[in-house]
DOLUM-924584 format. One record per residue: x, y, z of N, C-alpha, C in turn. Coordinates in steps of 0.001 Angstrom, whole numbers, plus 524288, in hexadecimal, padded with zeros to 5 digits. Layout:
DOLUM-924584
<node><n_c1>X</n_c1><n_c2>Y</n_c2><n_c3>Z</n_c3><ca_c1>X</ca_c1><ca_c2>Y</ca_c2><ca_c3>Z</ca_c3><c_c1>X</c_c1><c_c2>Y</c_c2><c_c3>Z</c_c3></node>
...
end
This chain:
DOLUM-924584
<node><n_c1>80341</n_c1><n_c2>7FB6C</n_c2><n_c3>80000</n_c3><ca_c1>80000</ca_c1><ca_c2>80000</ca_c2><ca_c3>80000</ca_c3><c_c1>80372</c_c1><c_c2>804D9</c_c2><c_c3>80000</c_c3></node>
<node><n_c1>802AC</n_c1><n_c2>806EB</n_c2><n_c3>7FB8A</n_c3><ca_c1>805E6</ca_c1><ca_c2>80D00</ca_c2><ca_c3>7FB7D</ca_c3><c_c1>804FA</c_c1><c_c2>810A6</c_c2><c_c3>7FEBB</c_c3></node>
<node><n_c1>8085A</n_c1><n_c2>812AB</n_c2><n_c3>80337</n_c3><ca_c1>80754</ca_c1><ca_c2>816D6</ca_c2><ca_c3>8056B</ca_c3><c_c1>80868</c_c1><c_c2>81BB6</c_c2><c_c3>8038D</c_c3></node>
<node><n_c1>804F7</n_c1><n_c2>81F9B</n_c2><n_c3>80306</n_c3><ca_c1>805C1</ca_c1><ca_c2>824A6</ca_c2><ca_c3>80226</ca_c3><c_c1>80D19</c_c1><c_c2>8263D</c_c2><c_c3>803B5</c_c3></node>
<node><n_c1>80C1A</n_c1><n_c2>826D1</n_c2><n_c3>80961</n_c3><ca_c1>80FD7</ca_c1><ca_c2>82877</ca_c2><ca_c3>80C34</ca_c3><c_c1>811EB</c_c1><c_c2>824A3</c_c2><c_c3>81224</c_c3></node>
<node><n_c1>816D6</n_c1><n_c2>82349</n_c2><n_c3>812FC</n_c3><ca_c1>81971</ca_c1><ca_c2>81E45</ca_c2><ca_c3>8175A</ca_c3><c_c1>816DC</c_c1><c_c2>81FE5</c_c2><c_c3>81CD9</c_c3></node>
<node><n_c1>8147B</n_c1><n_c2>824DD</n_c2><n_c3>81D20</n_c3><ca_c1>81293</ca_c1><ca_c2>8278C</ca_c2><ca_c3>8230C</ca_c3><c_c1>80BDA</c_c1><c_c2>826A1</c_c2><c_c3>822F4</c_c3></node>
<node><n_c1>80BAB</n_c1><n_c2>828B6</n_c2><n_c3>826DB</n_c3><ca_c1>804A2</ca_c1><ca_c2>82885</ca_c2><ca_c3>8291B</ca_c3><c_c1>80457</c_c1><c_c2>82EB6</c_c2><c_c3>82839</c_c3></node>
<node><n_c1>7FF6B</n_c1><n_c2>83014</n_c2><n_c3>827B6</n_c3><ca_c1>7FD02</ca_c1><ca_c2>83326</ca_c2><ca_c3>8272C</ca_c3><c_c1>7F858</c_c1><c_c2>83494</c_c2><c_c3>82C60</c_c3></node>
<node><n_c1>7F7DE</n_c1><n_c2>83699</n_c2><n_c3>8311F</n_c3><ca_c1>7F455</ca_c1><ca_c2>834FA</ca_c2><ca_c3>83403</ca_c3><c_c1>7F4EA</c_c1><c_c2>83006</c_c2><c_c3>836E8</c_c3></node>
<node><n_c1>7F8A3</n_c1><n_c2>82B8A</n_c2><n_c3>836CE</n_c3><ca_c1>7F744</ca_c1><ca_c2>8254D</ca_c2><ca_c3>83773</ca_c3><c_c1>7F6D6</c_c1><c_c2>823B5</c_c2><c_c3>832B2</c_c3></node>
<node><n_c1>7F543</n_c1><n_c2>82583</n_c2><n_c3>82DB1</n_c3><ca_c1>7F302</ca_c1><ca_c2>822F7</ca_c2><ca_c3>829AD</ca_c3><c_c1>7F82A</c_c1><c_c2>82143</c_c2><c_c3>8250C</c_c3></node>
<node><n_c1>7F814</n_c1><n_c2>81DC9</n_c2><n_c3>82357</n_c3><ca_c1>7FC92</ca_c1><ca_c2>81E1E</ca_c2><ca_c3>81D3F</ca_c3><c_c1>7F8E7</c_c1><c_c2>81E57</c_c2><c_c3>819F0</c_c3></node>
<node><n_c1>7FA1A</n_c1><n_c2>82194</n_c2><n_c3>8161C</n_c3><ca_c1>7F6F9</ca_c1><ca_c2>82394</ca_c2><ca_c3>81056</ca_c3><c_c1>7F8D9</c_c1><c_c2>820F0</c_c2><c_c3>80BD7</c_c3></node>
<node><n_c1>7F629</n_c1><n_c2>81CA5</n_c2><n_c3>80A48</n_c3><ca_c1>7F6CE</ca_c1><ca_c2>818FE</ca_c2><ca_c3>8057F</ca_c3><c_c1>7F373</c_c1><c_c2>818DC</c_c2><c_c3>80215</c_c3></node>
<node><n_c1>7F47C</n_c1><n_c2>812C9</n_c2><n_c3>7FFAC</n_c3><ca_c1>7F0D3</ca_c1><ca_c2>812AF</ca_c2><ca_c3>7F9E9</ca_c3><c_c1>7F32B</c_c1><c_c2>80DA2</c_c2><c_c3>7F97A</c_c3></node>
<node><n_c1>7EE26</n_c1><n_c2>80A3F</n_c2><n_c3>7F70E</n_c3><ca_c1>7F14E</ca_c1><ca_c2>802E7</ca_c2><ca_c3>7F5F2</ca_c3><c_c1>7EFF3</c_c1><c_c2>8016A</c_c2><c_c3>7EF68</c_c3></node>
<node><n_c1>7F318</n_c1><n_c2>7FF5D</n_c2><n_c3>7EF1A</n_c3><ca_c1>7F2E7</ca_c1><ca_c2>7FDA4</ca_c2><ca_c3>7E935</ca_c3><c_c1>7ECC4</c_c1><c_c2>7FE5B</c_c2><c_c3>7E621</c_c3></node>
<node><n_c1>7E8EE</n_c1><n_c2>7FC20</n_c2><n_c3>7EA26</n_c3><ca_c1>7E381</ca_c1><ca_c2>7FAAC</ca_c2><ca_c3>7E7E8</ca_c3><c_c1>7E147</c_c1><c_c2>80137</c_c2><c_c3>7E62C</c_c3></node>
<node><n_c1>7E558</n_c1><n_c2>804E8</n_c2><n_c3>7E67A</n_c3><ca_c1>7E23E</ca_c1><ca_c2>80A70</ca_c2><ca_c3>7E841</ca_c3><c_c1>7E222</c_c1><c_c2>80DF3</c_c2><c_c3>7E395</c_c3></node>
<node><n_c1>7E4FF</n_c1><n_c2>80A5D</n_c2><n_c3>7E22C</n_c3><ca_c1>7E84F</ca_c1><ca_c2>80D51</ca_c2><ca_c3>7DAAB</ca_c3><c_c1>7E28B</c_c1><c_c2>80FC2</c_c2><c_c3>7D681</c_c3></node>
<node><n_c1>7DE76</n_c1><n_c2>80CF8</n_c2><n_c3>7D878</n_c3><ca_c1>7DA10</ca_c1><ca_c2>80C2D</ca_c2><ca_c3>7D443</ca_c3><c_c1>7D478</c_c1><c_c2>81229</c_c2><c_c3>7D67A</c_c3></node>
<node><n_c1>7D841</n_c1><n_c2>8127D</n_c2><n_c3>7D895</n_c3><ca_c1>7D5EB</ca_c1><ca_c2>819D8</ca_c2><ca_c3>7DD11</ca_c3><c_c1>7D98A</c_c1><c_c2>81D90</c_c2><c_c3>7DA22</c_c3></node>
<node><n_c1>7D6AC</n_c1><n_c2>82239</n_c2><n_c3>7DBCC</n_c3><ca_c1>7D8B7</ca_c1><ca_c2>8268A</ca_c2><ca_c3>7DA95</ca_c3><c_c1>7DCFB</c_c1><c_c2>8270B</c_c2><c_c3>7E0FE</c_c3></node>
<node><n_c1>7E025</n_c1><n_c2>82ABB</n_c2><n_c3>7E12B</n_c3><ca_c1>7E520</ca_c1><ca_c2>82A61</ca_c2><ca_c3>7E45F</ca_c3><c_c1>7E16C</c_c1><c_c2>82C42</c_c2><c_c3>7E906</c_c3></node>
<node><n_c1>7E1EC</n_c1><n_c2>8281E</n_c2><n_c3>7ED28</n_c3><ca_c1>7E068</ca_c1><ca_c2>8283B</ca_c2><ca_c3>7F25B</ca_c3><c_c1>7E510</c_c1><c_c2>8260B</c_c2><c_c3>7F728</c_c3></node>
<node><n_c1>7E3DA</n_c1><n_c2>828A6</n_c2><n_c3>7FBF8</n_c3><ca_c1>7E6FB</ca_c1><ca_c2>826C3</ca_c2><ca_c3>800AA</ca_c3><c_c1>7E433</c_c1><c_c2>822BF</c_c2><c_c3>8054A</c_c3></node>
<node><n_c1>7E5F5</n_c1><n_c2>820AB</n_c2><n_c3>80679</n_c3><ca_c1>7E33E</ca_c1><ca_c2>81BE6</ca_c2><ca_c3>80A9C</ca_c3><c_c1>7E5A0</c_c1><c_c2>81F73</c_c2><c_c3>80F3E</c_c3></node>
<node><n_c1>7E33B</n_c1><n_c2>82061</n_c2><n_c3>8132A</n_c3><ca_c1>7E6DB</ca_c1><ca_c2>81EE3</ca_c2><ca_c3>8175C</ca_c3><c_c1>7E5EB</c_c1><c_c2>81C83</c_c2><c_c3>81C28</c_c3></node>
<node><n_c1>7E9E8</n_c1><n_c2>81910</n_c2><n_c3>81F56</n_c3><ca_c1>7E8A8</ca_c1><ca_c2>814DF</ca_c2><ca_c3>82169</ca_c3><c_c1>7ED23</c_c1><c_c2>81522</c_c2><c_c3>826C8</c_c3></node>
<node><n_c1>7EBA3</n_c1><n_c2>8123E</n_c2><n_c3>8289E</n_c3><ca_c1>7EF64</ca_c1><ca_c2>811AB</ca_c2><ca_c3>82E9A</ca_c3><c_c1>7F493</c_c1><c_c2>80CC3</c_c2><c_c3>82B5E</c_c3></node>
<node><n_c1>7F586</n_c1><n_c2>80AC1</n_c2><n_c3>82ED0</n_c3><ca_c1>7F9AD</ca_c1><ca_c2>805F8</ca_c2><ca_c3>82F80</ca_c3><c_c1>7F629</c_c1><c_c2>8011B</c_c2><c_c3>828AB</c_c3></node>
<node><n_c1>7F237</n_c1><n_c2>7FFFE</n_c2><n_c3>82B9F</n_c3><ca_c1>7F1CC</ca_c1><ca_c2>7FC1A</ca_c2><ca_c3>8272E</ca_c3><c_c1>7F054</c_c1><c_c2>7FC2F</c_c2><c_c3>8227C</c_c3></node>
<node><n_c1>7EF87</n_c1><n_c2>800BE</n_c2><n_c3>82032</n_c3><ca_c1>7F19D</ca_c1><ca_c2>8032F</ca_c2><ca_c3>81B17</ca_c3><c_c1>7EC1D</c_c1><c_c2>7FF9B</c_c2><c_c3>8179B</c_c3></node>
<node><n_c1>7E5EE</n_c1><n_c2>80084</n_c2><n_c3>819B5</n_c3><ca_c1>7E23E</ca_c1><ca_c2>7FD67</ca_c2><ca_c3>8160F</ca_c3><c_c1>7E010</c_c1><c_c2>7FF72</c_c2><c_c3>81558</c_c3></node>
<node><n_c1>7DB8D</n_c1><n_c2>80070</n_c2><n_c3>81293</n_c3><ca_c1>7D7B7</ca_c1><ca_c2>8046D</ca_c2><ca_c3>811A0</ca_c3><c_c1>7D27E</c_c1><c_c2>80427</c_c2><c_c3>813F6</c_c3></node>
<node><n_c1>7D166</n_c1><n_c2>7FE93</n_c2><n_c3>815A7</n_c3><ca_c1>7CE31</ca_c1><ca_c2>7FE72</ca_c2><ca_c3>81B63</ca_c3><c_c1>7D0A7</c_c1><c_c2>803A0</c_c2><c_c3>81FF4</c_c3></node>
<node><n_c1>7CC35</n_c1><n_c2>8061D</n_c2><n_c3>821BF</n_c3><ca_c1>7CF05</ca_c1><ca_c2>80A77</ca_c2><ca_c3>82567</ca_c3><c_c1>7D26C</c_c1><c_c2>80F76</c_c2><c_c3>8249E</c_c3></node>
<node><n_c1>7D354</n_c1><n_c2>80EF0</n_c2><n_c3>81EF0</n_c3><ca_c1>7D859</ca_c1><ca_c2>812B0</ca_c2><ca_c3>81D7D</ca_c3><c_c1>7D2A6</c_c1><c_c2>818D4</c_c2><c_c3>81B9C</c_c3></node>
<node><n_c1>7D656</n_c1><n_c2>81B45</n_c2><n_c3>81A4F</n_c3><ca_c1>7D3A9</ca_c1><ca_c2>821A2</ca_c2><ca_c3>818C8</ca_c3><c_c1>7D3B2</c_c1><c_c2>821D1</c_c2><c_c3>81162</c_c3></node>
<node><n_c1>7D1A5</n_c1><n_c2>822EC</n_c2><n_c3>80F86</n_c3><ca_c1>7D491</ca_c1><ca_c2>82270</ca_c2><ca_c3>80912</ca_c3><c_c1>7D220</c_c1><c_c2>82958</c_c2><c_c3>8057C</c_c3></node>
<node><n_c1>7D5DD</n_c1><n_c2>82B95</n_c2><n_c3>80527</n_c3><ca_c1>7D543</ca_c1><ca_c2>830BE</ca_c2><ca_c3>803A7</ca_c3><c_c1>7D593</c_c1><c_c2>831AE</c_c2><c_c3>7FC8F</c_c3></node>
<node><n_c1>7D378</n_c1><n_c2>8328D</n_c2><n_c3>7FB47</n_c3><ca_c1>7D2A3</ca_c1><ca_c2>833E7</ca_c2><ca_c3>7F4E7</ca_c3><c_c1>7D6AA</c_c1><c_c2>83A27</c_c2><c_c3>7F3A4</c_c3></node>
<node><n_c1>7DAD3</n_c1><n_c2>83922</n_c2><n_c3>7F155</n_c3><ca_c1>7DD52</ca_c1><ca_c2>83E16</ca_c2><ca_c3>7F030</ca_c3><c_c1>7DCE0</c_c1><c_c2>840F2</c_c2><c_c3>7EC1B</c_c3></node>
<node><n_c1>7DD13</n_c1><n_c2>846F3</n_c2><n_c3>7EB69</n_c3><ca_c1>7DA63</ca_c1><ca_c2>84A05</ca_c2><ca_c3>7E63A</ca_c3><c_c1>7E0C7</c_c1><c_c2>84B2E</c_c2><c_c3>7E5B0</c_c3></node>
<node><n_c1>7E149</n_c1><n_c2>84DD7</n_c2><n_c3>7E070</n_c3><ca_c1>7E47C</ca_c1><ca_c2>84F24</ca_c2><ca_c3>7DEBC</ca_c3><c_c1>7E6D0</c_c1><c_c2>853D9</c_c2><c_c3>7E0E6</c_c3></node>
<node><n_c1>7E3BD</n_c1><n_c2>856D4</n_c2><n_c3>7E477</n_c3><ca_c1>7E568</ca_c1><ca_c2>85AFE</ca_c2><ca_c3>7E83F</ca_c3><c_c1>7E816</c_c1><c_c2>859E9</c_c2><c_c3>7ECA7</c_c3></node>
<node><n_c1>7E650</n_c1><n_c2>85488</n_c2><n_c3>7ECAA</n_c3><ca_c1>7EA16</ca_c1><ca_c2>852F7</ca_c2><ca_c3>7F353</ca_c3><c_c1>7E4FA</c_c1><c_c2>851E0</c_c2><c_c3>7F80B</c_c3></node>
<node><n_c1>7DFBB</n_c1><n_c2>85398</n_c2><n_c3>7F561</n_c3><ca_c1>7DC6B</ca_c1><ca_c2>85394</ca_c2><ca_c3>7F982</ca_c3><c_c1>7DB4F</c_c1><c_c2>84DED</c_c2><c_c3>7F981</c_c3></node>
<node><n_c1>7D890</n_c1><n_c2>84BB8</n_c2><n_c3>7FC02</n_c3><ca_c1>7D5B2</ca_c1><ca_c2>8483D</ca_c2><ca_c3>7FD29</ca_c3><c_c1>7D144</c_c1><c_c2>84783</c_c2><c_c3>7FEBA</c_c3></node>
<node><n_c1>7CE44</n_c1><n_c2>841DD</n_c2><n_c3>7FD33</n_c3><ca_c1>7C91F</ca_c1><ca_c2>840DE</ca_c2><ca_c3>7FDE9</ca_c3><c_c1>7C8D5</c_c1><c_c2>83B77</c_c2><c_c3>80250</c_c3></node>
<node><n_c1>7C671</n_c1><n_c2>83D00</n_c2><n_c3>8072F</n_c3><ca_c1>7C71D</ca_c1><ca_c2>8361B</ca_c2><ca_c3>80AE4</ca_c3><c_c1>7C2C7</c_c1><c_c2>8349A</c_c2><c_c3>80750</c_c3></node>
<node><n_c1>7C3BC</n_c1><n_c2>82F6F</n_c2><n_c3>80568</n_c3><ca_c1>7C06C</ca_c1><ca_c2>82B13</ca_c2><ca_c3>80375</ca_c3><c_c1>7BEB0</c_c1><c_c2>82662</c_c2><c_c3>80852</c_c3></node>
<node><n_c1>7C305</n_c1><n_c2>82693</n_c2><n_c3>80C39</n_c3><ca_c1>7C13E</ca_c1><ca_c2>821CC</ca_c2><ca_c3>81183</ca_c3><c_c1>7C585</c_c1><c_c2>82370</c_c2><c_c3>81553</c_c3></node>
<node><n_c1>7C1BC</n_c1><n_c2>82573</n_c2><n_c3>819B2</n_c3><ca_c1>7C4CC</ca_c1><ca_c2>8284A</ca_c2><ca_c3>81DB0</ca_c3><c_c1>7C912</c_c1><c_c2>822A3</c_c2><c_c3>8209A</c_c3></node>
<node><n_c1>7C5FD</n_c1><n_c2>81F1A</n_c2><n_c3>82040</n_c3><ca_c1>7C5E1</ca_c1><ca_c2>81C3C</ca_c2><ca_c3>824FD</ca_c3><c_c1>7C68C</c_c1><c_c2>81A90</c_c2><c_c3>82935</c_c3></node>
<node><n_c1>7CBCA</n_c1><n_c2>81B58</n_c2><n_c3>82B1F</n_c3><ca_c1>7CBA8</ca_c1><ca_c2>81CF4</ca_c2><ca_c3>830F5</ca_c3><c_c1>7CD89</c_c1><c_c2>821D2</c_c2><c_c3>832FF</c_c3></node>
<node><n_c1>7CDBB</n_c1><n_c2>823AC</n_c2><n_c3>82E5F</n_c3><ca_c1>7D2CB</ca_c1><ca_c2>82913</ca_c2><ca_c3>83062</ca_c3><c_c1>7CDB9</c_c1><c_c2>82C93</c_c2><c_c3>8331A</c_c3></node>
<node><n_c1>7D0BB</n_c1><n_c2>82FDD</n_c2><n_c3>83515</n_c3><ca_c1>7CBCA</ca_c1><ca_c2>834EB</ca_c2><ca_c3>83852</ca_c3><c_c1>7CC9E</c_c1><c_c2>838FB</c_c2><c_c3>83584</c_c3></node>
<node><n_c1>7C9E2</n_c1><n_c2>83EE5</n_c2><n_c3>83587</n_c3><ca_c1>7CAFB</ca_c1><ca_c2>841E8</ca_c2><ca_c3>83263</ca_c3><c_c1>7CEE7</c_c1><c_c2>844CE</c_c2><c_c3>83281</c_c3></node>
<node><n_c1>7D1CD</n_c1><n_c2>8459C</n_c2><n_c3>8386D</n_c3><ca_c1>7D799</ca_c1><ca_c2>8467F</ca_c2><ca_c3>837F4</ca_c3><c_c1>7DC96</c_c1><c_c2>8444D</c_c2><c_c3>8356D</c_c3></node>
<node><n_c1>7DB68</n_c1><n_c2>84048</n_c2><n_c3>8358B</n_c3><ca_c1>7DE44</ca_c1><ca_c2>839FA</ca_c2><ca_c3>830BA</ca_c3><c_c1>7DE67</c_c1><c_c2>83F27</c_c2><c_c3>82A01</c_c3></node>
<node><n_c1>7D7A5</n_c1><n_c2>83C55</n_c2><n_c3>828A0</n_c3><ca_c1>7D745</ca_c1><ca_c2>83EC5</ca_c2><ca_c3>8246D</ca_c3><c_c1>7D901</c_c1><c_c2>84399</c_c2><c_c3>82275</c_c3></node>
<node><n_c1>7D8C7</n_c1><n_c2>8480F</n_c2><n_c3>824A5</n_c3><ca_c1>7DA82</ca_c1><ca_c2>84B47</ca_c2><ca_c3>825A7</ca_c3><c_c1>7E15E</c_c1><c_c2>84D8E</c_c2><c_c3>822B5</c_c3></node>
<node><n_c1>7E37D</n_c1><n_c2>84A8A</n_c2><n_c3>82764</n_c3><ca_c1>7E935</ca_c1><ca_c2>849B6</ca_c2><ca_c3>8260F</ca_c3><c_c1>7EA97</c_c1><c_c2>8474F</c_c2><c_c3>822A5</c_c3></node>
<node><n_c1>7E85F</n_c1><n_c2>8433D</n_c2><n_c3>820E3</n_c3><ca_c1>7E9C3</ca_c1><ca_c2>83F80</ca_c2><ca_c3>81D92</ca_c3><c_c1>7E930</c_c1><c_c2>84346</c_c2><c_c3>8172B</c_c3></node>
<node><n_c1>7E494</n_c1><n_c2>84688</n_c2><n_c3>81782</n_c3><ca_c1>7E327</ca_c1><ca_c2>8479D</ca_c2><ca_c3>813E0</ca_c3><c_c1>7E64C</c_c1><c_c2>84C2D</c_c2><c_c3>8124F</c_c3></node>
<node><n_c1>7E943</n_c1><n_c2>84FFD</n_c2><n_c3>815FC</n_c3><ca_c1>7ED11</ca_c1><ca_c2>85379</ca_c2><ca_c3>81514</ca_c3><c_c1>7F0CB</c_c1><c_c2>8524F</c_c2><c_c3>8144F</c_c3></node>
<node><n_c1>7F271</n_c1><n_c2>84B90</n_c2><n_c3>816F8</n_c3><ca_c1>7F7A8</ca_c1><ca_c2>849BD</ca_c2><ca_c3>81347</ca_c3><c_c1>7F8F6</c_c1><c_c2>84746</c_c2><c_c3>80DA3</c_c3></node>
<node><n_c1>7F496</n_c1><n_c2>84727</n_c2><n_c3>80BA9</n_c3><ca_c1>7F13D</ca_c1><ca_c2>84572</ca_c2><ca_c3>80827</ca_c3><c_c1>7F23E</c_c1><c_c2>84B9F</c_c2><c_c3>80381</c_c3></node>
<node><n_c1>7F0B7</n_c1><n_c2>84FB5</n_c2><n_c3>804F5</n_c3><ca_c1>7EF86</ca_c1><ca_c2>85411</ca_c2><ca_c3>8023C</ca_c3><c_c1>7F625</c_c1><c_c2>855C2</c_c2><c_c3>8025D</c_c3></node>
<node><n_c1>7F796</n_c1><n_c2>85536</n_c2><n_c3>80611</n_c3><ca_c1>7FE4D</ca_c1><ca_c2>8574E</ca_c2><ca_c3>804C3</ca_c3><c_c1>801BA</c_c1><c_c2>85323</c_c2><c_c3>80198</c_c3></node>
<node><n_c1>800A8</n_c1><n_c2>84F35</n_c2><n_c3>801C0</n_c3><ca_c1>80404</ca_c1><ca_c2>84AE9</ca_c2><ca_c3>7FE87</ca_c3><c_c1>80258</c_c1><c_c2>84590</c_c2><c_c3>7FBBF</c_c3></node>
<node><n_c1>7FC54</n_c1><n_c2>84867</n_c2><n_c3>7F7AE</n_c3><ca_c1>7FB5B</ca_c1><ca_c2>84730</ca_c2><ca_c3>7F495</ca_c3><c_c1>7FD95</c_c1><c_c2>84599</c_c2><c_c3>7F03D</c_c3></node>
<node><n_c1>8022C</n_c1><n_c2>84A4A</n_c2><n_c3>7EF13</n_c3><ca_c1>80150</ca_c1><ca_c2>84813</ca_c2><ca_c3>7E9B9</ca_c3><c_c1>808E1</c_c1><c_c2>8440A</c_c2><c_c3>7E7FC</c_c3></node>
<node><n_c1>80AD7</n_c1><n_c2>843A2</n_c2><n_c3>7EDD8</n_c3><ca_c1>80DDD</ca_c1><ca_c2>84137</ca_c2><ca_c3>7F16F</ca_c3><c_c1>80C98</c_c1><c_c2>83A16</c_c2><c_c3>7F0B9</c_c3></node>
<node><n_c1>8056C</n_c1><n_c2>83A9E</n_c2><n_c3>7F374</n_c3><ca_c1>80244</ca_c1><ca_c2>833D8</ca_c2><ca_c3>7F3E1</ca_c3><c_c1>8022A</c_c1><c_c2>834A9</c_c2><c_c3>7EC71</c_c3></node>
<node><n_c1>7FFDE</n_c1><n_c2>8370A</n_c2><n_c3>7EA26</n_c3><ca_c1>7FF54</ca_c1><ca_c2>83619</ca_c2><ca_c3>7E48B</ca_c3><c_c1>80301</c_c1><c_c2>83217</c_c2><c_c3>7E0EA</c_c3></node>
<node><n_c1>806EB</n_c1><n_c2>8348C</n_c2><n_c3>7E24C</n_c3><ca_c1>80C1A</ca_c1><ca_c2>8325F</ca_c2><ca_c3>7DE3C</ca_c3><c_c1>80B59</c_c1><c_c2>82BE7</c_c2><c_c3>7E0E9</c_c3></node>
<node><n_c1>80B50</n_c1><n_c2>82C87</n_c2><n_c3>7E5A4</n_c3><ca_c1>80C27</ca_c1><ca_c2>82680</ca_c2><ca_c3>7E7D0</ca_c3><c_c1>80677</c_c1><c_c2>824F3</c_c2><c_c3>7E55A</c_c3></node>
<node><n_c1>80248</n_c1><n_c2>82681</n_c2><n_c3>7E5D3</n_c3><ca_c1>7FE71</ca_c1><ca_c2>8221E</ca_c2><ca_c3>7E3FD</ca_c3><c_c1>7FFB7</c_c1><c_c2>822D9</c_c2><c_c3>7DE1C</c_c3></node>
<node><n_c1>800CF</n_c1><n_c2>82633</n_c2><n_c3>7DB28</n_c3><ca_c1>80134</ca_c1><ca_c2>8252D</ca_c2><ca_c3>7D55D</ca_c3><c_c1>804FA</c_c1><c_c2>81EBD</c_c2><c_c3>7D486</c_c3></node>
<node><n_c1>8086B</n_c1><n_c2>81D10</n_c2><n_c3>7D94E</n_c3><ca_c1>80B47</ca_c1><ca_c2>81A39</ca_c2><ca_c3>7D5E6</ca_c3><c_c1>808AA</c_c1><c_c2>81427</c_c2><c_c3>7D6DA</c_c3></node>
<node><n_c1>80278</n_c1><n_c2>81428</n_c2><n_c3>7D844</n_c3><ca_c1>7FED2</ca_c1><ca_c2>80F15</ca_c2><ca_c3>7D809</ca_c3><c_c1>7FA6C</c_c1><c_c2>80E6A</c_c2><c_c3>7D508</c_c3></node>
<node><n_c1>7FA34</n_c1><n_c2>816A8</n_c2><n_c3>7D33D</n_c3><ca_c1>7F3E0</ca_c1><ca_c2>81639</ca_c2><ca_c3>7D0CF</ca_c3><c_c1>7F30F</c_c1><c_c2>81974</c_c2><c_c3>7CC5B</c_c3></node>
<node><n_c1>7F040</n_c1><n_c2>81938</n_c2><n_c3>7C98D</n_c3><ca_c1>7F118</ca_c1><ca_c2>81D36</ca_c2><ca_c3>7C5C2</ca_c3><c_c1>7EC2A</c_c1><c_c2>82072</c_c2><c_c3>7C644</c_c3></node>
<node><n_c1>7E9FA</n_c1><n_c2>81FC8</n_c2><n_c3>7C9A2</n_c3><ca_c1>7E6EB</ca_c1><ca_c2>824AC</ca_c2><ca_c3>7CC82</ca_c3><c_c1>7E759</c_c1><c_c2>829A7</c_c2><c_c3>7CDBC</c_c3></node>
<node><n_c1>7E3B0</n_c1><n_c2>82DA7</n_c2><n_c3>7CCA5</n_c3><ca_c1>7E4D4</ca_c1><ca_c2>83332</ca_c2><ca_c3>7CE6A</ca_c3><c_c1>7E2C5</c_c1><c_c2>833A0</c_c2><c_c3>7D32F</c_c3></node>
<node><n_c1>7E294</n_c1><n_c2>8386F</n_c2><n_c3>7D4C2</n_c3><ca_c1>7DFF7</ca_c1><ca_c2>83B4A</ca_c2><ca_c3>7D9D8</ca_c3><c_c1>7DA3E</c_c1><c_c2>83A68</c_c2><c_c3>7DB9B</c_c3></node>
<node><n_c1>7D7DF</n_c1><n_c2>83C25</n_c2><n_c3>7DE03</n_c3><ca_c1>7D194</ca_c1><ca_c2>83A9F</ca_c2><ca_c3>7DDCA</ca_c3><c_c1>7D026</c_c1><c_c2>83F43</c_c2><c_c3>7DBC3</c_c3></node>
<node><n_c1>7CB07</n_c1><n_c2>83D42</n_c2><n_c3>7D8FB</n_c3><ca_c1>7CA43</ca_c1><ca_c2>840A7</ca_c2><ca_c3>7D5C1</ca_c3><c_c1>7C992</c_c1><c_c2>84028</c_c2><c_c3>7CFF3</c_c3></node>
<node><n_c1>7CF86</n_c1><n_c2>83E02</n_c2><n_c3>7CDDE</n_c3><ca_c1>7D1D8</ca_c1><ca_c2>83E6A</ca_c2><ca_c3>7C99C</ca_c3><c_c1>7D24B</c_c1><c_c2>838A0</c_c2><c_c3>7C784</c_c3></node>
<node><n_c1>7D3C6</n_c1><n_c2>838C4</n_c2><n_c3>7C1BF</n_c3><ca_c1>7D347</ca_c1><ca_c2>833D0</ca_c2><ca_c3>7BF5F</ca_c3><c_c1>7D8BD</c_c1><c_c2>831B3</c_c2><c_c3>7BEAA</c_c3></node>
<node><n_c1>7D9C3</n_c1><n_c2>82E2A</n_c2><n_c3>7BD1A</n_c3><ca_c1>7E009</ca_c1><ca_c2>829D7</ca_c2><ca_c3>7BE05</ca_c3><c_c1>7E3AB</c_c1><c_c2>82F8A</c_c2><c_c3>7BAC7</c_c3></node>
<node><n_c1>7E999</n_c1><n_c2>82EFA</n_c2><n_c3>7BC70</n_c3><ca_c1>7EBED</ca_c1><ca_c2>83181</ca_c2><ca_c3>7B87F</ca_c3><c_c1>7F03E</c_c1><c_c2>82E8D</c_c2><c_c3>7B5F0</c_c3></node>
end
C-alpha cells in the first residue's frame, strides 16, 4: 500500500492501494492498520481542496488537519499517485 508520506498526520498515514487506480486521485487515511474499514477517504480537486467522501473514525479536528495537509502538499501526493493511475483530480477526466 503506497503511502502518501513515511509520517502520521494527526495519528493517521495518508495512502492509496493498488485497487484505487480506477478513482479519480483520493487519500485514505488510517491509523496503524492501513484498511479502509474505519479509515477517512478524501476526494482531491485540482486546487488542493478536498471533498470527505467517508469520515470514518476521524473527528472533525482529524479532518480538519488532515485536510490542510492535504491543501499544502497536494500536488507533492499527485506525482506519487500519478505513478499507479492514470487518473486526474476530482472533478476531472483521466489525463
Amino acid at each position: 500500500m503506497p503511502k502518501y508520506f513515511p509520517f502520521k498526520i494527526n495519528g493517521y498515514y495518508l495512502y492509496f492501494t493498488s485497487h484505487c487506480y480506477l478513482e479519480c486521485m483520493h487519500v485514505h487515511a488510517s491509523d496503524e492498520e492501513l484498511t479502509e474499514g474505519g479509515s477517512g477517504k478524501f476526494f482531491v480537486k485540482s486546487d488542493g481542496s478536498s471533498v470527505v467522501a467517508n469520515r470514518g473514525k476521524l473527528s472533525d479536528r482529524d479532518i480538519l488537519a488532515i485536510q490542510k495537509f492535504i491543501s499544502n502538499n497536494y500536488e507533492t501526493m499527485y506525482a506519487t499517485w500519478r505513478t499507479i493511475s492514470p487518473m486526474g483530480y476530482y472533478g476531472e477526466n483521466s489525463k
